[in-house]
N, C-alpha and C positions, 0 to 999 in steps of 0.2 A: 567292560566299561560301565554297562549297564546295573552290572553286579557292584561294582565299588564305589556308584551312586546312590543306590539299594542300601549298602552298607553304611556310607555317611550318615544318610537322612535316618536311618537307626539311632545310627549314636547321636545325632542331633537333637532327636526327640529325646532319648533317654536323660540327655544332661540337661535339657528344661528344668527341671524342679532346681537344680543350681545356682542356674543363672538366670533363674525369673528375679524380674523388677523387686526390689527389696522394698517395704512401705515406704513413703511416702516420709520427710521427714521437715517439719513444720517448726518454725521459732520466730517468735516475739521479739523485738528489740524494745529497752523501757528505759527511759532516761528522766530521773527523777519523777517515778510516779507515773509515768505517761507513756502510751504506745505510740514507738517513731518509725516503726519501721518493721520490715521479714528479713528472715535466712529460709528461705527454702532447700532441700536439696533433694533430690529423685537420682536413686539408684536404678543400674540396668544392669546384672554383670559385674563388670572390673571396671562401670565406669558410672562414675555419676556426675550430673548436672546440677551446677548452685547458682541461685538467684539472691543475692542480697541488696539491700537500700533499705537505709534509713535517714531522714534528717531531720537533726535538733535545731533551732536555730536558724533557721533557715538555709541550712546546709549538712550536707553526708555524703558518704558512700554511693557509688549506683555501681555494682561491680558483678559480672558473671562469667561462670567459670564451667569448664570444660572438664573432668580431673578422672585418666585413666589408672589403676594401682597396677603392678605384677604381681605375679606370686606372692612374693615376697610382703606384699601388702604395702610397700613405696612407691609411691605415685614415679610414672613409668610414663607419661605424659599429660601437660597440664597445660592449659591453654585460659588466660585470665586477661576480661577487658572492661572496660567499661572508664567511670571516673574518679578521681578521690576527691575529698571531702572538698576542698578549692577548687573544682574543675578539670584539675590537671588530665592529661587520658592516659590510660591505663591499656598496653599492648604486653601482652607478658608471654612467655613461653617456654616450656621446657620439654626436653623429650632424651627417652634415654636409647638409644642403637649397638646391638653388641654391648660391649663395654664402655662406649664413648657418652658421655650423657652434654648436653649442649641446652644451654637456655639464655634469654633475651628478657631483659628488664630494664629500668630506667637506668642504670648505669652501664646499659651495652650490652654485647654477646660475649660468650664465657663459654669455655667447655673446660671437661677436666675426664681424662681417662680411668677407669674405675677397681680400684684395687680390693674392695670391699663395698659392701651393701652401704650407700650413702643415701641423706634423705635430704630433696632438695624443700629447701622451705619458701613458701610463694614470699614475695617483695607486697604483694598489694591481695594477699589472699585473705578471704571471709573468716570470718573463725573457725567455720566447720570446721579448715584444716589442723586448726589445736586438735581437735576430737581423732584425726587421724594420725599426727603426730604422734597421740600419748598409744594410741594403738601399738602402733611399730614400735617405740618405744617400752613397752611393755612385754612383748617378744623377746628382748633382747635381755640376755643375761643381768647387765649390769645399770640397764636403764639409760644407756649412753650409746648415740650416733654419732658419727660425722656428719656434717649436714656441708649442705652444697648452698651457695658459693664460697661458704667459707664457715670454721667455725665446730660445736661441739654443742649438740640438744641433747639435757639432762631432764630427767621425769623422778620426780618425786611424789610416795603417796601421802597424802593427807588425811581430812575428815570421811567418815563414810558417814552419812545422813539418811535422813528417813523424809519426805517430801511428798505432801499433796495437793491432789490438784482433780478435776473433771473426769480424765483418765484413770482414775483410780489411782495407791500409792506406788512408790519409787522408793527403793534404795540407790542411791547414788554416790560415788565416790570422788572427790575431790584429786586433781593433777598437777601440781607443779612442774610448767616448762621452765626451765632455765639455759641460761650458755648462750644465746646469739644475741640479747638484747640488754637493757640497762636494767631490766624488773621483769620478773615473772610473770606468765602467763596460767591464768589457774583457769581450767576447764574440768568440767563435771561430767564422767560418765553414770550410764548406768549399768545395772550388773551383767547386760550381754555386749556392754562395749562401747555402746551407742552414744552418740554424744547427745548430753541432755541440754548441757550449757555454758557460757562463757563468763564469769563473773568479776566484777570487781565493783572497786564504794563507790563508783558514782554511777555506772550503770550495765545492764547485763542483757545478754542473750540467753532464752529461754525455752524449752521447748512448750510449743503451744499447750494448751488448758492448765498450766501449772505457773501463770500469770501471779496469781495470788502469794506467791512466796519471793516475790520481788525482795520487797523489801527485809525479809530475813536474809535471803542469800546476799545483798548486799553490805549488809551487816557481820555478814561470817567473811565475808572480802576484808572487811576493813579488819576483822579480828584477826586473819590470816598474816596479811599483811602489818599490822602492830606487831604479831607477834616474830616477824623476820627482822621490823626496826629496833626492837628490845633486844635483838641476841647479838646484834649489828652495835647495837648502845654500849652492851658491855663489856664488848671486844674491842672500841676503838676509844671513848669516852675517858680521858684523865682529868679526874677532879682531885686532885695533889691536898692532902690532909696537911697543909704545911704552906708557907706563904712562898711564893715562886717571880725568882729574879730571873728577868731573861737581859743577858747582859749584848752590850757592845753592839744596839740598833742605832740607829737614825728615826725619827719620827717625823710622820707628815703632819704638819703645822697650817691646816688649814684660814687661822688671819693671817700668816704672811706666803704662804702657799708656795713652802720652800719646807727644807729639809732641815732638823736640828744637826745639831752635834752628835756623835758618838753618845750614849746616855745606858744607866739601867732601868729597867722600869718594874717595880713592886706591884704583884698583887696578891691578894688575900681576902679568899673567898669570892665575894663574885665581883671587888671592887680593885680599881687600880687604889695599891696603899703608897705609892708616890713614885715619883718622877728623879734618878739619883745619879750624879757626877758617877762618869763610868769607873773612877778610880775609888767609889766608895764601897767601905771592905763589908764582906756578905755576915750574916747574922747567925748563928748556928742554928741548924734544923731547917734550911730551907734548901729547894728544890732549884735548882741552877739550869737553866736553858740558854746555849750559845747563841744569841742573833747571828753571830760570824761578820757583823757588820752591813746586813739587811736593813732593810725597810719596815716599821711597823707602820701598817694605817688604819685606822678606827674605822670598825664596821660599816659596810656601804647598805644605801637602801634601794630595797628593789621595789618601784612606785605603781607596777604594775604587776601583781602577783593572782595565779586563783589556787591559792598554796592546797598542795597535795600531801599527804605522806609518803608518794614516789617521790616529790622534789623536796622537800622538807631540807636533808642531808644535803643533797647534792648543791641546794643555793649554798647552806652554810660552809662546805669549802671551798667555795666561788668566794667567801668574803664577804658574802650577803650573812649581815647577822639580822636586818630587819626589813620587813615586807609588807606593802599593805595589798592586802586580799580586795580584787576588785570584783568579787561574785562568787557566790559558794554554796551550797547546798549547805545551809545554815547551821544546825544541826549538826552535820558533817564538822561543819568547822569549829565549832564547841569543840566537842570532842579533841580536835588535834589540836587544838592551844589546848586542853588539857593538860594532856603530852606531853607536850613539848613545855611547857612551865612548869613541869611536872621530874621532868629531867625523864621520863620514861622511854623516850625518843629524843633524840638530837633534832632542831630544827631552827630559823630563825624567829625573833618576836613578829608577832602580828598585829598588824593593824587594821580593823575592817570598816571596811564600805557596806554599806546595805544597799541590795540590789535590789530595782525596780524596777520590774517590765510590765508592761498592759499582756492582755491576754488579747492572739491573734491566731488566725496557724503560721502563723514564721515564732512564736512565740520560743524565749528562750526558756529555762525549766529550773533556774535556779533561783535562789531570794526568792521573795515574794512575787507573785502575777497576781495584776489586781484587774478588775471590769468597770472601774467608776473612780470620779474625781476622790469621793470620799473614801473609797476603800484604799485608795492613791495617798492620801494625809492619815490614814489610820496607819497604814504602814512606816510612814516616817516616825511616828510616835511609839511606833514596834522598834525601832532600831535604837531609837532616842534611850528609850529606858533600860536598850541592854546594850549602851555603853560604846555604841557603834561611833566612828570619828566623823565619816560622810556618808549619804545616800549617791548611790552612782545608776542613773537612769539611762534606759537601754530601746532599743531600737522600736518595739512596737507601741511604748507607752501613746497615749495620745498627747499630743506636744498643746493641745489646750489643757493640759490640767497642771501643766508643767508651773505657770507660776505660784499655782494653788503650792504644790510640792515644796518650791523654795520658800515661801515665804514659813511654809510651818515648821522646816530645816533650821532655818534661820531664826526662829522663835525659841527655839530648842537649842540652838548654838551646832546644829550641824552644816558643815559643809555642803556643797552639791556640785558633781563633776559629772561626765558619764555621754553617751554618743547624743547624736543629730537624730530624733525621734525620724521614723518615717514620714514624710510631706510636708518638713520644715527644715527649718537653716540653720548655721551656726550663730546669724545676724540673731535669728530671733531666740536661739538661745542664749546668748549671751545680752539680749533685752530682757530675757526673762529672769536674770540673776545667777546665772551657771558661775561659779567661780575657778572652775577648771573645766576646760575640755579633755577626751579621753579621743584618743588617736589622732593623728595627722591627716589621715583619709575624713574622717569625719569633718573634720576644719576644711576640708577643699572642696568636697562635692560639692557644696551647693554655686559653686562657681559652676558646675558645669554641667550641672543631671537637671533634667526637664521639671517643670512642678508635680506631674503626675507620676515618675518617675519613682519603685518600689525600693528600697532600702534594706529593705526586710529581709529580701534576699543577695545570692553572692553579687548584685547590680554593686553593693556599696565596695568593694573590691574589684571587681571587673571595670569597673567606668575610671580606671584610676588611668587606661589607655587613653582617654579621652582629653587627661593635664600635658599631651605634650604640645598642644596648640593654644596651650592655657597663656596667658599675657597677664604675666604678674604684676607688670605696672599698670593694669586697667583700674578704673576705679572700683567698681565691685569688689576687685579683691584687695587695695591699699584701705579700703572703707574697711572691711573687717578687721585685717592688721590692727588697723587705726582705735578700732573697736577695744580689741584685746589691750591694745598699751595702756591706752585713756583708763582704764577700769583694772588697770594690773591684777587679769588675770593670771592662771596659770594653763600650762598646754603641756597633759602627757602622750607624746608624741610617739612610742613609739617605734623607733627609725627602723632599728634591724628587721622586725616583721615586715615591715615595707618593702625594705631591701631584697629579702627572701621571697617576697609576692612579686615582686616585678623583675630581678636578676637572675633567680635560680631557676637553672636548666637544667633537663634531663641529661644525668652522666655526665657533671661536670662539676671540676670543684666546688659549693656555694663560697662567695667570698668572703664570706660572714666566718667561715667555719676553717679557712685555712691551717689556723694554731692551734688546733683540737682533732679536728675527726681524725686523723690517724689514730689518736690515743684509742676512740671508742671502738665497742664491738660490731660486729660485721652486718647485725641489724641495723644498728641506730646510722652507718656509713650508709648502706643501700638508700634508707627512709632520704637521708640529706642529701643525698644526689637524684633526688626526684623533684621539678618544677612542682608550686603551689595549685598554677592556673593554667589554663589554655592557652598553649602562644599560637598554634598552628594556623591560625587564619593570617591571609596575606595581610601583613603589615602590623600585624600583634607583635611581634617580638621586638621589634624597632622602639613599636608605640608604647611597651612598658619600659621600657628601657630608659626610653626619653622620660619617662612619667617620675622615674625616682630621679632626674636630676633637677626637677622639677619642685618636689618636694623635698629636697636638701635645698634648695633656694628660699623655699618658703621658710622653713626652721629659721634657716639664718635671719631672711628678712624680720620673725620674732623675735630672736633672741638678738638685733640689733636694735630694736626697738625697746629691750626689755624689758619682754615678758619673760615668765620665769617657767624653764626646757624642766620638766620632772622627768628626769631618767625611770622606764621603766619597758616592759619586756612584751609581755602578754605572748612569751612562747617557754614560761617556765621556768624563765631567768639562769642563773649560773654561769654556763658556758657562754648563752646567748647577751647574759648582761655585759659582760665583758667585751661582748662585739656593739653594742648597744653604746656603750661611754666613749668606743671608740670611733665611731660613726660622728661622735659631735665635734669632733677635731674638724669635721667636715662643715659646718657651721661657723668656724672663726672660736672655736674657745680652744683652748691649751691645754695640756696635759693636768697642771695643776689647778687649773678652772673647774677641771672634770671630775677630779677628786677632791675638789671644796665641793662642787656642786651635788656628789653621790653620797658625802658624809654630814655633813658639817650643813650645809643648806637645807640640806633634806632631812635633818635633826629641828632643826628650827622651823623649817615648815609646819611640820607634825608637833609641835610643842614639848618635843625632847631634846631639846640642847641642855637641858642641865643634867642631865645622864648620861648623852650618847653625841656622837659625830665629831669627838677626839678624843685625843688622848691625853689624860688628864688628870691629876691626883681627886679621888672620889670619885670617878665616873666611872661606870659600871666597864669591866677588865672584858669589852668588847672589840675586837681588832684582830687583823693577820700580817703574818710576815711574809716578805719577799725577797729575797734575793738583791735585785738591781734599786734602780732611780725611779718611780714611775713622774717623778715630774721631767724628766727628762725624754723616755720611752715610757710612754702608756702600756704597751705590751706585756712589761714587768708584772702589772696584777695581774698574769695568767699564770703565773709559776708560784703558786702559793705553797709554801711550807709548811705552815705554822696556822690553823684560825683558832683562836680565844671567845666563844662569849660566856656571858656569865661568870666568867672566872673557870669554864672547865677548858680545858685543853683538844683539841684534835690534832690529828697527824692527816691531810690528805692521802700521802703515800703508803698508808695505813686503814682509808676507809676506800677510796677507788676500785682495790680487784674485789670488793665486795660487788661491782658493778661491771665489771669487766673489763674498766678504765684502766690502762697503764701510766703511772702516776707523772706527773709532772717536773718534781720536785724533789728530792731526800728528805725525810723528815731531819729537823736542826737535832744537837744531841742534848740530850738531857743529864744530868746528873743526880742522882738521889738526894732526897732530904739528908744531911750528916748528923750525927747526935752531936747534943753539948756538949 
């Protein structure tokens, strides 16, 4: 015995140089310009420890992880806790025994018996595990796994770069993950494997001393990705050299908010060229598209966008052909109106807000941050002369400079919407000349958060448990009502996000998402069956619960009052706008209220009713086809066929498995141009 402990401690010592502690491995988190945060990770062996947190905004990540590999170099047990970016808590777990591998995430326990080398991909894991991912994945003959709970991880290689930094330089190779989510994951090794970093346009993980190349690798994100919505553009994109009759719809008639007749409708080039008795005979050389006796409705707008080049696409076959961008990395959004007016990318028009925040540490990172009244009005005058519609003012500005802000808006013929500054009201914003509020939460807090009370942080989300004791006919809160009518303003509310913060449960339907998430892939299912926030304190789950019915009360009370409900999203719109219009059914409007109000009022709003928000002879050939009645069944605008803007064509059931989306719809059929 003495001897075959002699023996071990031999071979123990000798496998030392193996499985000593691998360096130390250090990253930056940068969001817009600015350090918000670390990824640590510390190897021992087969197994290493990750420490990640960062928050923008006054909110992120706090997430740490446990993650043993095998052989095989697939994580073989992983244990992940902490919170996400809304509070929610994070218990995660996986472990593989024999061939049974078993793991616990926000949608339950799951096991699946193992016929082959599978790789489970974490629910709520740091990016390191992209860097491990592409590992395994590179092993593998053809760049392809099964991944566990469900699903196919594809790796593709990309750029190989040259990068410097404190450390000396780096060659570094670019990764495309694809197969379990809506959009690729691009991680950067370097030439021993290592992960250097996690990139994309609006912000990156980095390995420490190579800070300085931020803003390049952000830049090659954005190129990366262009260059996947160009190849995307001109596989799905029909711009029809020839004027195109789509025959035998109905059209949504937003002044009488009913449905026409049977009709055809001409366009030609990017404009509707008229409106034709469905028995009038076709013209030679045009392109023939069946309605089949569908629904055509003129472009809806998404009132609450911070438009991306991932969602770009995806609003526009939602039916979203216009969106106004409520905060954006300015710059950034140059560039994708570019683009997209450019026809280089599919996307819908934009309309922007210029965003202003004071500088705080809750400070958010986008638009301008200013430190003074006067750097405060130098910026609206920055917006002014580049064309911007409103300035949307944000949580840590200092709400004394706020009337300074309006009135120099207002001199300028800009708008001003945007949250409840920290350590003030709605009262005193809308004394100060706001002419739109931006969220619902915002309009309610100050009923019931203390004067000292921080905003800055997830406080302005979390205290929304506090509305179910709220007494909506108290005078406090009919005085503000009262406020909003008197002064017709407007209120974008909203709803769904709320919905989502206060209904959605871990592993469990969200009810916003009933008529979609099956379609999506096995990531984007996981993400939505995870709560936003923290229910688990006794009486929290009750108390959000109560809290949104609360705030469907208040809407209504607005919009009986009438003030005017701006449908919009602030979770990316598309899938979620759609549950967003249908939320206001919940408020006393109607099916055709909803779709006057998404097209046709929100045209007029914006000062585009003579272009857009029907359908129309000379109004730009913006609109989608459906199937059913939506003034009948609202649901109808989820099965879209058919979207139109500018006169080009898309097919959803033709741009969706580019996402991993199984489509919704059939595309309607087409018929070629015929010669004279």
């Amino acid at each position: 015995m003495k001897t075959s402990l002699r023996l071990a401690l031999c071979l123990s010592a000798a496998l030392l140089p193996t499985i000593a502690s691998a360096a130390p491995e250090r990253f930056t988190v940068i969001f817009g310009g600015r350090n918000v945060g670390h990824l640590n990770a510390d190897t021992n062996g087969d197994t290493t420890v990750i420490d990640y947190d960062f928050k923008n905004n006054g909110r992120g990540p706090t997430i740490a992880e446990t993650l043993r590999v095998g052989a095989d170099g697939l994580p073989a047990a992983w244990t992940i806790s902490g919170a996400t970016t809304f509070g929610s808590k994070v218990a995660e777990q996986f472990a593989i025994k024999g061939r049974t591998a078993t793991w616990t995430d926000s949608t339950g326990p799951g096991s699946a018996r193992l016929a082959e080398p599978s790789l489970y991909v974490g629910q709520s894991a740091s990016p390191w595990a992209l860097g491990l991912y592409a590992r395994a994945l590179l092993k593998d003959a053809d760049g392809t796994l099964p991944t566990l709970p469900g699903g196919t991880l594809r790796l593709a290689k990309g750029d190989v770069l040259q990068v410097a930094g404190k450390p000396g330089p780096e060659t570094v190779t670019a990764y495309e993950l694809t197969g379990t989510d809506l959009n690729p994951d691009t991680v950067l090794l370097d030439a021993q494997g290592g992960m250097f970093g996690f990139v994309t346009p609006e912000f990156i993980v980095v390995r420490q001393g190579y800070e300085g190349e931020e803003e390049r690798l952000r830049g090659l994100a954005a190129k990366w990705s262009t260059d996947r919505y160009v190849a995307i553009q001109k596989k799905v994109a029909h711009a029809y050299a020839a004027p195109v009759r789509i025959r035998n719809v109905r059209l949504f008639d937003p002044r009488t908010q009913a449905l026409t007749a049977p009709v055809a409708v001409l366009v030609n080039g990017r404009e509707i060229a008229a409106i034709e008795p469905l028995d009038s005979p076709a013209t030679p050389g045009e392109v023939t598209i069946d309605g089949a006796g569908g629904t055509l409705v003129a472009g809806m707008y998404e009132m609450h966008a911070h438009i991306s080049q991932d969602d770009a696409l995806l609003n526009l076959m939602a039916g979203i052909t216009t969106v106004r961008d409520m905060g954006n990395d300015n710059a950034v959004l140059d560039k994708l109106i570019e683009r997209i007016d450019g026809g280089v990318i599919a996307g819908p028009h934009v309309v922007r807000s210029g965003f202003l925040e004071g500088r705080s540490p809750f400070n958010a990172n986008n638009g301008i941050v200013v430190e003074s009244e006067a750097q405060a009005v130098d910026a609206v005058r920055w917006y002014a002369a580049r064309g911007y519609w409103q300035i949307k003012v944000y949580n840590s500005m200092n709400p004394a400079w706020v009337p300074a802000v309006v009135a120099e808006a207002h001199r300028l013929g800009l708008r001003v919407a945007g949250h409840v500054p920290a350590f003030s009201s709605a009262d005193a914003m809308i004394a100060a000349g706001y002419d739109e509020m931006t969220h619902i939460n915002q309009f309610m807090l100050g009923w019931v958060l203390q004067p000292k009370e921080d905003t800055r942080t997830l406080l302005r989300l979390t205290a929304l448990k506090r509305l179910q004791t709220l007494d909506l006919n108290s005078a406090k809160v009919q005085a503000t009502i009262a406020a909003m009518a008197e002064r017709k303003l407007a209120i974008d509310v909203t709803l769904g996000i709320h919905e989502m913060l206060t209904q959605n449960r871990d592993g469990q339907m969200p009810p916003g998402a009933v008529d979609y998430l099956d379609h999506m892939p096995i990531g984007f299912q996981r993400g939505a069956r995870k709560a936003m926030v923290d229910t688990s304190a006794p009486g929290d789950d009750a108390a959000y619960r109560a809290a949104f019915d609360k705030i469907v009360a208040t809407v209504k009370m607005l919009n009986d009052r009438g003030v005017l409900i701006v449908p919009g999203t602030d979770t990316g719109g598309s899938f979620t706008y759609h549950r967003e219009l249908e939320l206001y059914q919940k408020v006393g409007m109607t099916p055709a209220q909803i779709l006057k109000r998404a097209t046709w009022d929100m045209a007029a709003y914006l000062g585009q009713d003579q272009r857009l928000g029907s359908i129309e002879k000379g109004k730009l050939a913006d609109f989608f086809l459906i199937p059913g009645d939506p003034t009948r069944d609202l649901k109808a605008i989820k099965t879209i066929s058919m979207v139109a803007k500018d006169g080009v064509f898309y097919f959803p059931s033709e741009v969706y498995p580019n996402f991993g989306i199984k489509p919704f719809a059939p595309a309607p059929k087409v018929t070629p141009a015929t010669a004279r």
